[in-house]
mmCIF file of the N, C-alpha and C atoms, coordinates in Angstrom:
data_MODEL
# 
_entry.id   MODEL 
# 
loop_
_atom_site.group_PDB 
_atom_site.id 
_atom_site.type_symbol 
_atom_site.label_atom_id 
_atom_site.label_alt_id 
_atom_site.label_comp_id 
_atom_site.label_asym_id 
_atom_site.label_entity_id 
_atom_site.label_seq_id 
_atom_site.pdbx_PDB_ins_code 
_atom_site.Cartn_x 
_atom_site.Cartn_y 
_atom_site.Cartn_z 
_atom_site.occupancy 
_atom_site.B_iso_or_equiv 
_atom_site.pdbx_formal_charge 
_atom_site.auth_seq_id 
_atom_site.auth_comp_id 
_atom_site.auth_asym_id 
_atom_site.auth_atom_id 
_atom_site.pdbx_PDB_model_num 
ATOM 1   N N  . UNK A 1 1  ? -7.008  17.222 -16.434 1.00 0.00 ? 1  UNK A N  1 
ATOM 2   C CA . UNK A 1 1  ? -6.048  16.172 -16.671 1.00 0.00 ? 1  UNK A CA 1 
ATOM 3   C C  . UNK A 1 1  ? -6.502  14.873 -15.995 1.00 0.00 ? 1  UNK A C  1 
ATOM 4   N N  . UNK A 1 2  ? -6.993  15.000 -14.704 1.00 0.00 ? 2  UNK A N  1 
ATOM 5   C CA . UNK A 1 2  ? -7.542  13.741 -14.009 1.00 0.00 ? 2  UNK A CA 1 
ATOM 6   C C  . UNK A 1 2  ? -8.384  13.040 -14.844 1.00 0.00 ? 2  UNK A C  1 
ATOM 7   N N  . UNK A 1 3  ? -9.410  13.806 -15.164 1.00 0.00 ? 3  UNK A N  1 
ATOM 8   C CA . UNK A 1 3  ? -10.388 13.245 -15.884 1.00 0.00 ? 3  UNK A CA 1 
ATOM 9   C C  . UNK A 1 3  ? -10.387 12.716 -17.342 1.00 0.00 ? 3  UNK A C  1 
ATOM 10  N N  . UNK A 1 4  ? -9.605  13.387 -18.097 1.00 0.00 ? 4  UNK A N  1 
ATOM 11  C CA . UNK A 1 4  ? -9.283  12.743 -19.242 1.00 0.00 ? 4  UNK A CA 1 
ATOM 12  C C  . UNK A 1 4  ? -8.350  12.161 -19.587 1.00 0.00 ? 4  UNK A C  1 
ATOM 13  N N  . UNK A 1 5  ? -7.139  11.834 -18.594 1.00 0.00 ? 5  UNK A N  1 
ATOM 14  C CA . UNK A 1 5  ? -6.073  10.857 -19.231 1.00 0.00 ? 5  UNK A CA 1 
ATOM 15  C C  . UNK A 1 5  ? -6.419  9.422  -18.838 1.00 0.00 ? 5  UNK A C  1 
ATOM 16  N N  . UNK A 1 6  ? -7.400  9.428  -17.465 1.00 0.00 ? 6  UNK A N  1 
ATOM 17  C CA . UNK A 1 6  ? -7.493  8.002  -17.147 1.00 0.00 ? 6  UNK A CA 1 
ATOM 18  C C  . UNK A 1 6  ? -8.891  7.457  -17.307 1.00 0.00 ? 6  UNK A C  1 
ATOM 19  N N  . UNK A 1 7  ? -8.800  6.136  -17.397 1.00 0.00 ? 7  UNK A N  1 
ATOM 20  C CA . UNK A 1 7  ? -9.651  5.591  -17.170 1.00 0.00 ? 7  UNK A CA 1 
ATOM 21  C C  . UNK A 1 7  ? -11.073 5.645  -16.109 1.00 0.00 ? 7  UNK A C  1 
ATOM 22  N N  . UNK A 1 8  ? -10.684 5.640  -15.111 1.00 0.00 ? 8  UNK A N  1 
ATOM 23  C CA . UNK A 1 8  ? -11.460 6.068  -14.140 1.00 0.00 ? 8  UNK A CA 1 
ATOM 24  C C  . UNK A 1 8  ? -11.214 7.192  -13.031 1.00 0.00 ? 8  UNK A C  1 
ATOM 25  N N  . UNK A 1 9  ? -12.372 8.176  -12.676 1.00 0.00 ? 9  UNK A N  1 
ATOM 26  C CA . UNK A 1 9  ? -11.748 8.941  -11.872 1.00 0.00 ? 9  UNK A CA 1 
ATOM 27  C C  . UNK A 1 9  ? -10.969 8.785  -10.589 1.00 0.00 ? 9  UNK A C  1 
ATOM 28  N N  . UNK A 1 10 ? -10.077 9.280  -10.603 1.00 0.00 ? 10 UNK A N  1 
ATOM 29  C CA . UNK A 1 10 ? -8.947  9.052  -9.151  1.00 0.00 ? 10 UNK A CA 1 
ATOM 30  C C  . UNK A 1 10 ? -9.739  10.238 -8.169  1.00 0.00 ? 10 UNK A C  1 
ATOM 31  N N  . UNK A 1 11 ? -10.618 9.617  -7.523  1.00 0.00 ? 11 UNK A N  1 
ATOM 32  C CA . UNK A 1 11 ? -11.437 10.876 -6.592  1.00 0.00 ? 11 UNK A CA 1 
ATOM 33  C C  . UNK A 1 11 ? -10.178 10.594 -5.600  1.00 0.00 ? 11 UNK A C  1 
ATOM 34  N N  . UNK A 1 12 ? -8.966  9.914  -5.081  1.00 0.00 ? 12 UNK A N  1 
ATOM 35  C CA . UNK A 1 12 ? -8.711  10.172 -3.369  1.00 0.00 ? 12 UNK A CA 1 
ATOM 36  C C  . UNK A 1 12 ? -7.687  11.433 -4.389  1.00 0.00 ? 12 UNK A C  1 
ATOM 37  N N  . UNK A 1 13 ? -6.800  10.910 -5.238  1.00 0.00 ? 13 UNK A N  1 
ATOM 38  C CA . UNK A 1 13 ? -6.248  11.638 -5.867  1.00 0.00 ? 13 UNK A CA 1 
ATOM 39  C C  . UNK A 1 13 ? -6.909  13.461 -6.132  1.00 0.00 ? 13 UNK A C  1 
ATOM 40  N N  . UNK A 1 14 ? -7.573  13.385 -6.519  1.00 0.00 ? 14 UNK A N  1 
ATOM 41  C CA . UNK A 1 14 ? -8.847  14.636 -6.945  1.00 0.00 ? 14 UNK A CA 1 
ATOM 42  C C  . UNK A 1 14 ? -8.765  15.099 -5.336  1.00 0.00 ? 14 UNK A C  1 
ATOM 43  N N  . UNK A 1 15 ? -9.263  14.764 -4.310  1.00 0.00 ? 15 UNK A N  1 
ATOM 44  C CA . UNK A 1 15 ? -9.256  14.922 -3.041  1.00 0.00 ? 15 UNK A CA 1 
ATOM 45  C C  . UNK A 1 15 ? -7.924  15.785 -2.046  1.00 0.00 ? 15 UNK A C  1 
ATOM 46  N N  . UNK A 1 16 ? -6.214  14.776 -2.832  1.00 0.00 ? 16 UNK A N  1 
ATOM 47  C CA . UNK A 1 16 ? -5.159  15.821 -2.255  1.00 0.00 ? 16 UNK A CA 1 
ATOM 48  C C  . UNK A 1 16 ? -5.315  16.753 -3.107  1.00 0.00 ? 16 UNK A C  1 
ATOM 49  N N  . UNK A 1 17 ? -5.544  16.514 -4.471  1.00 0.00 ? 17 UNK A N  1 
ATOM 50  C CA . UNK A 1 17 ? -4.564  18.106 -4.893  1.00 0.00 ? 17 UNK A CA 1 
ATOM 51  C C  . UNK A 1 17 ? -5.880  18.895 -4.493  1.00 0.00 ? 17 UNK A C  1 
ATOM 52  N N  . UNK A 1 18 ? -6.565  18.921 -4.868  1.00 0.00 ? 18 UNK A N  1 
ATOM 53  C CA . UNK A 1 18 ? -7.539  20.392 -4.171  1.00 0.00 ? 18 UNK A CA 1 
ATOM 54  C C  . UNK A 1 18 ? -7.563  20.381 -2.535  1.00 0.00 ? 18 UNK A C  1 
ATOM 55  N N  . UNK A 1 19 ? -7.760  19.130 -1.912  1.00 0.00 ? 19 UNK A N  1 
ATOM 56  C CA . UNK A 1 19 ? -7.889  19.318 -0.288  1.00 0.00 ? 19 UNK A CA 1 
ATOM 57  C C  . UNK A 1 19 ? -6.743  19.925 0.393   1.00 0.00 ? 19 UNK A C  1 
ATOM 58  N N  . UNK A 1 20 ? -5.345  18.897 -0.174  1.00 0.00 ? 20 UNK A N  1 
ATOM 59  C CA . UNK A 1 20 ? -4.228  19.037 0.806   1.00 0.00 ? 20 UNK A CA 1 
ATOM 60  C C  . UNK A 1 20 ? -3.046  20.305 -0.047  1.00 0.00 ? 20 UNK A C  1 
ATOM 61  N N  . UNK A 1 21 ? -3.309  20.492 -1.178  1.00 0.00 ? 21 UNK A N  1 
ATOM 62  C CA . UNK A 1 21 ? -2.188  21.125 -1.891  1.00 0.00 ? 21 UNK A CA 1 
ATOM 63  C C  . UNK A 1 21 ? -2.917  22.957 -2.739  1.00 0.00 ? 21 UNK A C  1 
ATOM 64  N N  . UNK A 1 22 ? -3.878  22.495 -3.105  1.00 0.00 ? 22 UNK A N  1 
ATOM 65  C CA . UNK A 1 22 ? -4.442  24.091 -3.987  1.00 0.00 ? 22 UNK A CA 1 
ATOM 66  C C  . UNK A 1 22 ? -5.172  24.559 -2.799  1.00 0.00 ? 22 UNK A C  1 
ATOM 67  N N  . UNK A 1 23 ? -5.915  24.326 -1.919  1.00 0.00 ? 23 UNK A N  1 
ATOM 68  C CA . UNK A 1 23 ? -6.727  24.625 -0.545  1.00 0.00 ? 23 UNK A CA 1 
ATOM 69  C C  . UNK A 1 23 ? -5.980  24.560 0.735   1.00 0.00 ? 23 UNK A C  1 
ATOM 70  N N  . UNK A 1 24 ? -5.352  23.250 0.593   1.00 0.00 ? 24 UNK A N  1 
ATOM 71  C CA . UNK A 1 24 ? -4.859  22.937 1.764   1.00 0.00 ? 24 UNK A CA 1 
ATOM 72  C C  . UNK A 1 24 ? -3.560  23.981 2.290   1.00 0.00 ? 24 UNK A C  1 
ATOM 73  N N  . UNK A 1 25 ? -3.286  24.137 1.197   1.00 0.00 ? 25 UNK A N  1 
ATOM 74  C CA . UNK A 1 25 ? -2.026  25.307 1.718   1.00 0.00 ? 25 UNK A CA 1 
ATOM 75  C C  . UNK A 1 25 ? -2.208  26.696 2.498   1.00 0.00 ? 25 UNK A C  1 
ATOM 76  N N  . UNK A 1 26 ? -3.123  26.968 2.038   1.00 0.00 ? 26 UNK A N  1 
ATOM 77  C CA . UNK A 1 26 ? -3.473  28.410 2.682   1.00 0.00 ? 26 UNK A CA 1 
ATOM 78  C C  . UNK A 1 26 ? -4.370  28.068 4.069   1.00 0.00 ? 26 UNK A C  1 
ATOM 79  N N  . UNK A 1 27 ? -4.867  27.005 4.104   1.00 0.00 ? 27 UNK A N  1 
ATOM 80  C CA . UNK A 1 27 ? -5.793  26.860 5.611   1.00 0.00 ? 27 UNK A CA 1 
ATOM 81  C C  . UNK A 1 27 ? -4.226  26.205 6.558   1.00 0.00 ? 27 UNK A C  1 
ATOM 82  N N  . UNK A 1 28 ? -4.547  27.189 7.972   1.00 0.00 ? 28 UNK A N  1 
ATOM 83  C CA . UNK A 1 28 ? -3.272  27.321 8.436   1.00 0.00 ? 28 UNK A CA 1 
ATOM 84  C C  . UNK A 1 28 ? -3.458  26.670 9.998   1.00 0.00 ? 28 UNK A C  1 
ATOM 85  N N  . UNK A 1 29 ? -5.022  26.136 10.078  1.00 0.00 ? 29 UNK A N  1 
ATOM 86  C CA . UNK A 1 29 ? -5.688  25.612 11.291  1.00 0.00 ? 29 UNK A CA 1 
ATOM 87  C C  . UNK A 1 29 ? -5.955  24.411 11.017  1.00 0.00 ? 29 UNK A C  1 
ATOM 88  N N  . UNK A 1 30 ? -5.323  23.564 11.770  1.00 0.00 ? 30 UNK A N  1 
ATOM 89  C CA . UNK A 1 30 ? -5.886  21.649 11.626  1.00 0.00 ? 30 UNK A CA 1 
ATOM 90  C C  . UNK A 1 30 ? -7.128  21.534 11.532  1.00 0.00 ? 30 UNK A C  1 
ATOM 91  N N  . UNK A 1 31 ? -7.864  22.050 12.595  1.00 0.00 ? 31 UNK A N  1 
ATOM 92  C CA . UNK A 1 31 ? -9.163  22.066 12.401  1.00 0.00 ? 31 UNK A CA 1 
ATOM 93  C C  . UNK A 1 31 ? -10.012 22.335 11.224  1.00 0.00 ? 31 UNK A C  1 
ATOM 94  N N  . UNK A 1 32 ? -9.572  23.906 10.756  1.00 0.00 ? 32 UNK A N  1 
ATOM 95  C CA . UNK A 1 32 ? -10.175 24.369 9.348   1.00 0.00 ? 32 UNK A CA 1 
ATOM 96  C C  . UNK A 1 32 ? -10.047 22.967 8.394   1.00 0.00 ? 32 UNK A C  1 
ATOM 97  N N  . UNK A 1 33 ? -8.481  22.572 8.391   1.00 0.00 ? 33 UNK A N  1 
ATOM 98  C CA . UNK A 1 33 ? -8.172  21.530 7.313   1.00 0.00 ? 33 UNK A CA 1 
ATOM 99  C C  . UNK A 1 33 ? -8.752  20.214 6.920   1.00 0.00 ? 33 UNK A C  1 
ATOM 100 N N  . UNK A 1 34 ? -9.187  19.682 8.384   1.00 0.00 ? 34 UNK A N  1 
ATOM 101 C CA . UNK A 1 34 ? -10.456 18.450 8.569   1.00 0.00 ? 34 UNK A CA 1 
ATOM 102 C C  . UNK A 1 34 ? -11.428 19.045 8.267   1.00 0.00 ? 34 UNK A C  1 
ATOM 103 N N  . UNK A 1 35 ? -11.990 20.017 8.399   1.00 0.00 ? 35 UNK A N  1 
ATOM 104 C CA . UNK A 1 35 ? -13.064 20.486 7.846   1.00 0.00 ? 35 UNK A CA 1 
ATOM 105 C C  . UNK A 1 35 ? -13.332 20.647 6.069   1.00 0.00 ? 35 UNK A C  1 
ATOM 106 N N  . UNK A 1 36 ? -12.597 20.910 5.544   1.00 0.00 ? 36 UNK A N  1 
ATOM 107 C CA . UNK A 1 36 ? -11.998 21.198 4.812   1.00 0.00 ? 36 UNK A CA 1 
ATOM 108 C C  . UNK A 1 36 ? -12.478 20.038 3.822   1.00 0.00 ? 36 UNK A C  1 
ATOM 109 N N  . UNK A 1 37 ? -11.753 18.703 4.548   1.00 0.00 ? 37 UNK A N  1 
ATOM 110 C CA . UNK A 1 37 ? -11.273 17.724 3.153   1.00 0.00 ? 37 UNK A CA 1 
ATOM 111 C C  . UNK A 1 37 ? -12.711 17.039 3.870   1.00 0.00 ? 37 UNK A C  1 
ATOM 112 N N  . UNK A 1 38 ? -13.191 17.061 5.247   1.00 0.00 ? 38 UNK A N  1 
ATOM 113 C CA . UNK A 1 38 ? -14.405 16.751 5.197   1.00 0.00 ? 38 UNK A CA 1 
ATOM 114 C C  . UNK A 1 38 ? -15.461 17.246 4.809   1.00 0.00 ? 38 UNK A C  1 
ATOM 115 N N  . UNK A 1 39 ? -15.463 18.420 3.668   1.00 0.00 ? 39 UNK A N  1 
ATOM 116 C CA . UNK A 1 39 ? -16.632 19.014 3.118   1.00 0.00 ? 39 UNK A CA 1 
ATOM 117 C C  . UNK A 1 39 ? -16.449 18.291 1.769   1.00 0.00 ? 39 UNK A C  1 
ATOM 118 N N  . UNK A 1 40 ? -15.139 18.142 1.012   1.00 0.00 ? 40 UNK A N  1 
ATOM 119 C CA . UNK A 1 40 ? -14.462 17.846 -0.276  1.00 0.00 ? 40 UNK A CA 1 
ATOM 120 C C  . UNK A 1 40 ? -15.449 16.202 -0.318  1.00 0.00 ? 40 UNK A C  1 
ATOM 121 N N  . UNK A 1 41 ? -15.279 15.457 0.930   1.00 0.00 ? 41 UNK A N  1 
ATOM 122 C CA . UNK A 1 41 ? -15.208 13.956 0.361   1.00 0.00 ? 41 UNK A CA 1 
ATOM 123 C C  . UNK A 1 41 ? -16.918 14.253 0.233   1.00 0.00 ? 41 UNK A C  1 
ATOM 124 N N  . UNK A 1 42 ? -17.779 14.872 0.907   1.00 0.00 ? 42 UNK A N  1 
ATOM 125 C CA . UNK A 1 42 ? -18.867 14.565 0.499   1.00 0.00 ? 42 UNK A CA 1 
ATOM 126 C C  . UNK A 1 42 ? -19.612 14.961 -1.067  1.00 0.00 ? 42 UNK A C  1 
ATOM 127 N N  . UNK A 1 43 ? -18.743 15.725 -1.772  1.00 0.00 ? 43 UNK A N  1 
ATOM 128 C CA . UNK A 1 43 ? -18.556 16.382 -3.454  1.00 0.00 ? 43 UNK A CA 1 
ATOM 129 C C  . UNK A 1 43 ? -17.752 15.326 -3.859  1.00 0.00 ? 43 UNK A C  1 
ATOM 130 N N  . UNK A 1 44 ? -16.759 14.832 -4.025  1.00 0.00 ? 44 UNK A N  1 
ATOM 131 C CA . UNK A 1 44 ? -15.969 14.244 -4.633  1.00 0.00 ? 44 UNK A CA 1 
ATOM 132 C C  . UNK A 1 44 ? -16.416 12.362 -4.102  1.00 0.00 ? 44 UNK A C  1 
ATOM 133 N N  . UNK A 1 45 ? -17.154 11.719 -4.829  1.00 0.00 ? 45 UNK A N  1 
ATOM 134 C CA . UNK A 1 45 ? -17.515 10.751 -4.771  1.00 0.00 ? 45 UNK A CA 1 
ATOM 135 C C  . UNK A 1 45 ? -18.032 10.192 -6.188  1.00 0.00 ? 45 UNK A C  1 
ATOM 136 N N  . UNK A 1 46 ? -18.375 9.124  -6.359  1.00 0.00 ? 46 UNK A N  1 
ATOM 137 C CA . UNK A 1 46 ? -18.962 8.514  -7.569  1.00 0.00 ? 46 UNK A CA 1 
ATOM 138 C C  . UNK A 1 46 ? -20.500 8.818  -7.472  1.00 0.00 ? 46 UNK A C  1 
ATOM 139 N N  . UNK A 1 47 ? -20.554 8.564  -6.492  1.00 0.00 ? 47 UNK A N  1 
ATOM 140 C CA . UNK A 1 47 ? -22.569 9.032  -6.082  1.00 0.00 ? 47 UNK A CA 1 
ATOM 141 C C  . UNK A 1 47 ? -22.903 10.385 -6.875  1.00 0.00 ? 47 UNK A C  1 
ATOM 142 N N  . UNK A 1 48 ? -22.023 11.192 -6.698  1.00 0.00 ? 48 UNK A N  1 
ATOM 143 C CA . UNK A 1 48 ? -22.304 12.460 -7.153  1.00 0.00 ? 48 UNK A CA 1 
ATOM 144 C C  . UNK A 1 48 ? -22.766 12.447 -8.638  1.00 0.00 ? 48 UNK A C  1 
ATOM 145 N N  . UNK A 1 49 ? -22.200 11.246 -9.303  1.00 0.00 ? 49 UNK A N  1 
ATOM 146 C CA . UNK A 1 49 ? -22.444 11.147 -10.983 1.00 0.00 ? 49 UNK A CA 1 
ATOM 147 C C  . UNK A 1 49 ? -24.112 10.754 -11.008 1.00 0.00 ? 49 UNK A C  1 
ATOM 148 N N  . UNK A 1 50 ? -24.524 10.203 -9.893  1.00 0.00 ? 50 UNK A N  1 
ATOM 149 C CA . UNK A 1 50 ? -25.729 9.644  -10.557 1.00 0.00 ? 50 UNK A CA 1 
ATOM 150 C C  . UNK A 1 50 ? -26.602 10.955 -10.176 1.00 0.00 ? 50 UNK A C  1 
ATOM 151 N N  . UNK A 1 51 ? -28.006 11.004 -11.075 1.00 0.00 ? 51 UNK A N  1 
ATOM 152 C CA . UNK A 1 51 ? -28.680 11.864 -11.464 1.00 0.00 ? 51 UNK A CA 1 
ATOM 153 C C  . UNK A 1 51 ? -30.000 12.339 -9.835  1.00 0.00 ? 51 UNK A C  1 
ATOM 154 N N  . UNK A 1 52 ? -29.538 13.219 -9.513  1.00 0.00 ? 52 UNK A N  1 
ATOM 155 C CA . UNK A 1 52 ? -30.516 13.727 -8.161  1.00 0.00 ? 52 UNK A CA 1 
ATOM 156 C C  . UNK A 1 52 ? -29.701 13.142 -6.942  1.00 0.00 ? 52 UNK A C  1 
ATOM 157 N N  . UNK A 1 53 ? -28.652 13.612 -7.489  1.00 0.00 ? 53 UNK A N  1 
ATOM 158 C CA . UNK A 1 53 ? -27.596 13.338 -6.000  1.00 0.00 ? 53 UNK A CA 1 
ATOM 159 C C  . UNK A 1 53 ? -28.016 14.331 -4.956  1.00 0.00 ? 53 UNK A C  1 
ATOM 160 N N  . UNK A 1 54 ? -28.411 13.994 -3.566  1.00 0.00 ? 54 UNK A N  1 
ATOM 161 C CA . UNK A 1 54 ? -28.935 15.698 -3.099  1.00 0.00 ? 54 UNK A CA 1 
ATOM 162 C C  . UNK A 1 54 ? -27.754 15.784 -2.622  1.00 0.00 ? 54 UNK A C  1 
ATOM 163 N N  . UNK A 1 55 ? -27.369 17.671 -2.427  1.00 0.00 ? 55 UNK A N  1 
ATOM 164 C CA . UNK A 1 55 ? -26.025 17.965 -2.148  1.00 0.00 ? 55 UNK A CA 1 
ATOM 165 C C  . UNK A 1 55 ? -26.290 18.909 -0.623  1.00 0.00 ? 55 UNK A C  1 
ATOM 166 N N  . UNK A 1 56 ? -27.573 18.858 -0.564  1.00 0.00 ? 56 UNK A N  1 
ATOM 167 C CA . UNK A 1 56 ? -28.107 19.569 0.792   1.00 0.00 ? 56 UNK A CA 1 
ATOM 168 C C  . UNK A 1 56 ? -29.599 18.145 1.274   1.00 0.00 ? 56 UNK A C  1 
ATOM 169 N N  . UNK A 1 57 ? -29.555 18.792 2.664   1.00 0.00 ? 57 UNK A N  1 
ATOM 170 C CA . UNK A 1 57 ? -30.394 17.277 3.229   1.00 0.00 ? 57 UNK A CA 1 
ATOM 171 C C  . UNK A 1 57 ? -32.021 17.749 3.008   1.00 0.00 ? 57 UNK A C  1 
ATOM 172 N N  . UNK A 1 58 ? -31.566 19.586 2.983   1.00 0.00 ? 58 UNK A N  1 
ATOM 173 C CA . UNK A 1 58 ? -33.451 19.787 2.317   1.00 0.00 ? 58 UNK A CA 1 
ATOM 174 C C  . UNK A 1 58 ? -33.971 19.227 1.152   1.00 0.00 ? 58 UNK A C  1 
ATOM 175 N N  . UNK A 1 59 ? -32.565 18.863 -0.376  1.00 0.00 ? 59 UNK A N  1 
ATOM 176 C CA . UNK A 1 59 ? -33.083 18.522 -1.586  1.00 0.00 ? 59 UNK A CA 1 
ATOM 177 C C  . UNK A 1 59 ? -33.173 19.810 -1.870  1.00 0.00 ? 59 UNK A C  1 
ATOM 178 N N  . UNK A 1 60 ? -32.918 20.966 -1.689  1.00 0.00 ? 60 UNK A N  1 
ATOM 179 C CA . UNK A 1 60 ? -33.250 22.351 -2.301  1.00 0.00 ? 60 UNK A CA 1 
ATOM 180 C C  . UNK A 1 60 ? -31.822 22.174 -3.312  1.00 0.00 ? 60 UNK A C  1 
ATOM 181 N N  . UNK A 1 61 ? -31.059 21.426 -3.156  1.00 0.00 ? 61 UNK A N  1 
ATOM 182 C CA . UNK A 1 61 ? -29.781 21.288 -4.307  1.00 0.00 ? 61 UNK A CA 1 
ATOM 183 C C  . UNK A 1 61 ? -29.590 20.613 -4.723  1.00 0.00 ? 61 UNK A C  1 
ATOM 184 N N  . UNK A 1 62 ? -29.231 19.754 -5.719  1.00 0.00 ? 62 UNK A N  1 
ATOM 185 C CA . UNK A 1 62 ? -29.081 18.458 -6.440  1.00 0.00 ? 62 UNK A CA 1 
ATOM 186 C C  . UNK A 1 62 ? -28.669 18.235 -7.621  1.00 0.00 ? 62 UNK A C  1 
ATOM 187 N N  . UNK A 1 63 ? -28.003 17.638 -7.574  1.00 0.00 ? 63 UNK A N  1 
ATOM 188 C CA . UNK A 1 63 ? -27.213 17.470 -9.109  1.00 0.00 ? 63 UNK A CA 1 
ATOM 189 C C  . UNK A 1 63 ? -28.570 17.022 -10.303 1.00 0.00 ? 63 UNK A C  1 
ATOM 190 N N  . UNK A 1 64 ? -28.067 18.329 -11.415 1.00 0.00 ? 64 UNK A N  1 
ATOM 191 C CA . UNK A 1 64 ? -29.479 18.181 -12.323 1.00 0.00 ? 64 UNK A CA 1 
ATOM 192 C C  . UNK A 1 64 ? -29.509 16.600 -13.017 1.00 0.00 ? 64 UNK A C  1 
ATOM 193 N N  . UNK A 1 65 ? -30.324 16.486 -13.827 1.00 0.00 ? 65 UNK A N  1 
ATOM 194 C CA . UNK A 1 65 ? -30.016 15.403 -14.751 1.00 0.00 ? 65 UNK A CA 1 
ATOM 195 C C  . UNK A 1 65 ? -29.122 15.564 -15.702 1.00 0.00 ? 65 UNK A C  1 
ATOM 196 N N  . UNK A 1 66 ? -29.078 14.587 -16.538 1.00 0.00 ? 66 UNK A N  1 
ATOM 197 C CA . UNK A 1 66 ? -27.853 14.885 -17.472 1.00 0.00 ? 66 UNK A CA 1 
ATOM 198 C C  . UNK A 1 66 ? -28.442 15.090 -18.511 1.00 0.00 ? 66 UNK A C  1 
ATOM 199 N N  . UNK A 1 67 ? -27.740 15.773 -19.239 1.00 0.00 ? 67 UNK A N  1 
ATOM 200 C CA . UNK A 1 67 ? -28.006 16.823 -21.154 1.00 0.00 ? 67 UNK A CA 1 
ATOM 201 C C  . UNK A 1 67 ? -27.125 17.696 -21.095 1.00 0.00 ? 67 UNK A C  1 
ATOM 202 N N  . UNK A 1 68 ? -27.501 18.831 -21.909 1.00 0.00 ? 68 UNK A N  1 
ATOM 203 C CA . UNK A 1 68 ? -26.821 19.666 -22.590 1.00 0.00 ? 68 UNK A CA 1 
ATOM 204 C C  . UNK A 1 68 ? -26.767 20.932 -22.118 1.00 0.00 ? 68 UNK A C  1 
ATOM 205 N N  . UNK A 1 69 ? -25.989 21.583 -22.734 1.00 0.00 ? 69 UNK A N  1 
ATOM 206 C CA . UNK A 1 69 ? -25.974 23.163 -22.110 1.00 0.00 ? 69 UNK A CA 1 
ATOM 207 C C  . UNK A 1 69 ? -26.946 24.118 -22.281 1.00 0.00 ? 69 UNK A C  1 
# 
C-alpha cells in the first residue's frame, strides 16, 4: 500500500509500522527496540534504490542491479 498509492516512498512512515508497530510490539527491551529501528533505518533509505548499495561493509551483499526475475 505504501508503495503504490503514493507518490513517493514514505520511508519514516515504512520505518513505524514495521519498527514501532509489526516488530516493535513484541520487542519488550528499550534497548532491543533502538536496536531494532537502528538496523531498519540503515535498509529503509532511498540509497538503497540505487544499484550496488553495499548492505554489509565487506561488499559480500549488495543490492543487485536492476532487471527481471
Amino acid at each position: 500500500m505504501f508503495l503504490e498509492e503514493q507518490e513517493e516512498i514514505p520511508w519514516e512512515a515504512m520505518l513505524y509500522v514495521t519498527g514501532h508497530i509489526n516488530y516493535g510490539g513484541r520487542v519488550t527491551d528499550d534497548w532491543d527496540r533502538v536496536c531494532l529501528i537502528s538496523i531498519l533505518k540503515k535498509y529503509y533509505t532511498a540509497d538503497i534504490l540505487e544499484d550496488g548499495y553495499q548492505l554489509s561493509q565487506s561488499g559480500t551483499y549488495y543490492v543487485p542491479e536492476t532487471g527481471t526475475f
